[in-house]
C-alpha positions as a printed Julia matrix, in Angstrom:
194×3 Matrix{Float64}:
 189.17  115.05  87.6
 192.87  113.64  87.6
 196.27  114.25  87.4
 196.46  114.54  83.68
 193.08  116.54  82.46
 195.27  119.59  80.84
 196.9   116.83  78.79
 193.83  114.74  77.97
 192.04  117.86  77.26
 194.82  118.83  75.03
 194.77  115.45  73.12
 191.18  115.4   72.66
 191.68  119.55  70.9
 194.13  118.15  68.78
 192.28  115.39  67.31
 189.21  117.51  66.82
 191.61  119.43  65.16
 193.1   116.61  62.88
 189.44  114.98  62.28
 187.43  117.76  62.63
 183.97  115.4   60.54
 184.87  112.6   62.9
 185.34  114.0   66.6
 182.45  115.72  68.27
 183.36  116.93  71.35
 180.35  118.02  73.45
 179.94  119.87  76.58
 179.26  118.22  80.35
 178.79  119.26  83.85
 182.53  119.03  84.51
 183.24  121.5   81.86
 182.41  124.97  84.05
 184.26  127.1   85.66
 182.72  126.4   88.78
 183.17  122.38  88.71
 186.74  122.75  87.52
 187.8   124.91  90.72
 186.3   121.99  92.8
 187.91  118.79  91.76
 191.02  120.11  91.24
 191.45  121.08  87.47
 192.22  124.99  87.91
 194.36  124.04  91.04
 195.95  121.41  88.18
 196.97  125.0   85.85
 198.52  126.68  88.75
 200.63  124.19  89.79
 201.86  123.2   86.2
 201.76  126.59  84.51
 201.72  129.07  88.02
 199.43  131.5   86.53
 195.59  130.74  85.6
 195.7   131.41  81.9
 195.54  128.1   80.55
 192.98  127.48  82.74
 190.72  130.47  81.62
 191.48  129.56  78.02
 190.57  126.34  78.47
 187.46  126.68  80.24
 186.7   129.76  77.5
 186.92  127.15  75.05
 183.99  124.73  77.1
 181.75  127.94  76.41
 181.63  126.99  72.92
 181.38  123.04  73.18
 177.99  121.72  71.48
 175.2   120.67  74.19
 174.25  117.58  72.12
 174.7   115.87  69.24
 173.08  114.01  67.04
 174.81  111.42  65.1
 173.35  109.73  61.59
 170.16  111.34  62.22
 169.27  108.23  64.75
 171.83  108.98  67.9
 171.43  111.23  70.33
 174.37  112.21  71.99
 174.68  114.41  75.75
 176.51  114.23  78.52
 173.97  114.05  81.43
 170.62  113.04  80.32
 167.25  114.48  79.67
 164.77  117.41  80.83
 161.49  118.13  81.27
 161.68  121.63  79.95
 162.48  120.7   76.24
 161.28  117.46  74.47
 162.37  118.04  70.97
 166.06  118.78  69.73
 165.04  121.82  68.16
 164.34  123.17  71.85
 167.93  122.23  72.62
 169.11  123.82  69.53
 168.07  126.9   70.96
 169.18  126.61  74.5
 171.89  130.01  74.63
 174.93  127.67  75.52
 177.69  130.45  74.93
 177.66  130.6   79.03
 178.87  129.34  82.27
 176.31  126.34  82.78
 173.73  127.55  85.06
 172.22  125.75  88.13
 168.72  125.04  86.64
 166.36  124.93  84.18
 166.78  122.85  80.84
 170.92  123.34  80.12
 171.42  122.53  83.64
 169.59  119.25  83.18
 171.29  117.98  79.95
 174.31  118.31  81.91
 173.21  116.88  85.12
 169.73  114.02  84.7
 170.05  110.39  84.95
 167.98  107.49  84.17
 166.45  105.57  86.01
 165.27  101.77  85.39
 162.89  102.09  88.35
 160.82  105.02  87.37
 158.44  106.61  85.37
 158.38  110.46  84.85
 160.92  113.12  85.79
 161.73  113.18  90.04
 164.26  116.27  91.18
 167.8   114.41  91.38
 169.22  113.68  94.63
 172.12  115.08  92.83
 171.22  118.39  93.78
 170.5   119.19  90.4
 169.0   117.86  87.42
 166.26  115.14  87.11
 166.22  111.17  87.48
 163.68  110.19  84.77
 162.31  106.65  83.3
 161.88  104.58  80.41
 158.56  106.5   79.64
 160.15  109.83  79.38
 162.97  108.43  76.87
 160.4   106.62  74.83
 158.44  109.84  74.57
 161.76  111.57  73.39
 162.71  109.19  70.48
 159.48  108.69  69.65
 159.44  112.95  69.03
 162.5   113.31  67.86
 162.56  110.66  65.28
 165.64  109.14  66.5
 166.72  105.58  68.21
 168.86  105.82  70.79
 170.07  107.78  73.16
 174.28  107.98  74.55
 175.03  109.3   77.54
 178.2   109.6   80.03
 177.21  111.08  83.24
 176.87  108.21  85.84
 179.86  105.85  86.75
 179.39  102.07  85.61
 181.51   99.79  87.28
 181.56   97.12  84.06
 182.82  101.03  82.21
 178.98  100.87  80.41
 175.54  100.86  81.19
 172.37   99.57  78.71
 169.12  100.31  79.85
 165.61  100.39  78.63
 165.61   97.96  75.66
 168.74   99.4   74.4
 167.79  102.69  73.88
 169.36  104.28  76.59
 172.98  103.87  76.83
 175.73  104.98  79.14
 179.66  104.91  77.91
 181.87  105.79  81.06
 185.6   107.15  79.97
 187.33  107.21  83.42
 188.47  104.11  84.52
 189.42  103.46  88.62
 187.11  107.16  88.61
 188.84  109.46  91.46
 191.72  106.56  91.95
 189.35  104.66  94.15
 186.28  102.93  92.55
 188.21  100.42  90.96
 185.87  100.57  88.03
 186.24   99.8   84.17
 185.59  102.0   81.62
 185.0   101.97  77.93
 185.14  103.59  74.4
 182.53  103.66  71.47
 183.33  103.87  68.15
 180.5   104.23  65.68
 181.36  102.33  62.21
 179.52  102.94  58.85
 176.69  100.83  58.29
């Protein structure tokens, strides 16, 4: 969603590439074929390679980008957020991801839920697709799963981050000035060794 994703995509290969055991790169909603023809990525390949290839080779590629990803046994790491259909990783494990990212049901969701700090449960997302969901709903998920925290990057943060819920529900936003007109910050995180 800019002027520059076939290069930033292309940096982000390569270093998976160079540091395979220290890049994870994991799937989001913007990585479909579908999302890419509508803000402007496939339009982005024609006009800087006039054919679609790199374009179909690219978004090949998203087919095989992990859902999730757990980090240190204690992180859990997805772009959008969480669903009602599946409560433990090992239901996620076994989501069939090898596929175009479909409009509902729980792959959908992982791609597309937010939380939110004034709710309890799971409410349909005004989004148009995935969930909204509260504190209660991530407690119940760490408390499953074993795990801590939760890191997310779906929903723009102006201050480029977003902590919610006692810390346990995180959101690190990559894009700074998103579209070229939020004027919003954005941030990295590195996990060190501890």
């Amino acid at each position: 969603r800019g002027a520059f994703s076939i290069e930033t995509m292309t940096l982000l290969i390569l270093l998976k590439i160079k540091y395979p055991s220290r890049v994870t790169l994991i799937r989001g909603n913007h990585e479909s074929r579908q999302i890419t023809q509508i803000y402007g990525f496939y339009t982005e390949c024609q006009r800087k390679y006039r054919n679609p290839n790199v374009w179909k080779y690219i978004t090949d590629l998203f087919d095989y980008l992990p859902i999730a990803a757990i980090i240190d046994e204690t992180m859990f790491c997805v772009h959008g957020g969480l669903s009602p259909f599946c409560q433990k990783i090992d239901q996620i494990k076994s989501i069939q991801r090898i596929r175009e990212i479909p409009h509902e049901g729980a792959f959908a969701d992982l791609m597309w839920s937010d939380p939110d700090g004034d709710l309890d449960g799971f409410r349909i997302s005004p989004r148009g697709a995935g969930y909204t969901f509260g504190s209660d709903v991530v407690k119940r998920f760490l408390q499953c799963n074993g795990i801590n925290k939760i890191y997310r990057a779906h929903q723009l943060c102006m201050e480029g981050y977003l902590i919610l819920f006692n810390g346990t529900m995180n959101t690190v936003w990559s894009a700074p000035n998103y579209c070229y007109r939020y004027n919003n910050l954005a941030s990295i995180l590195e996990m060190d060794e501890y």
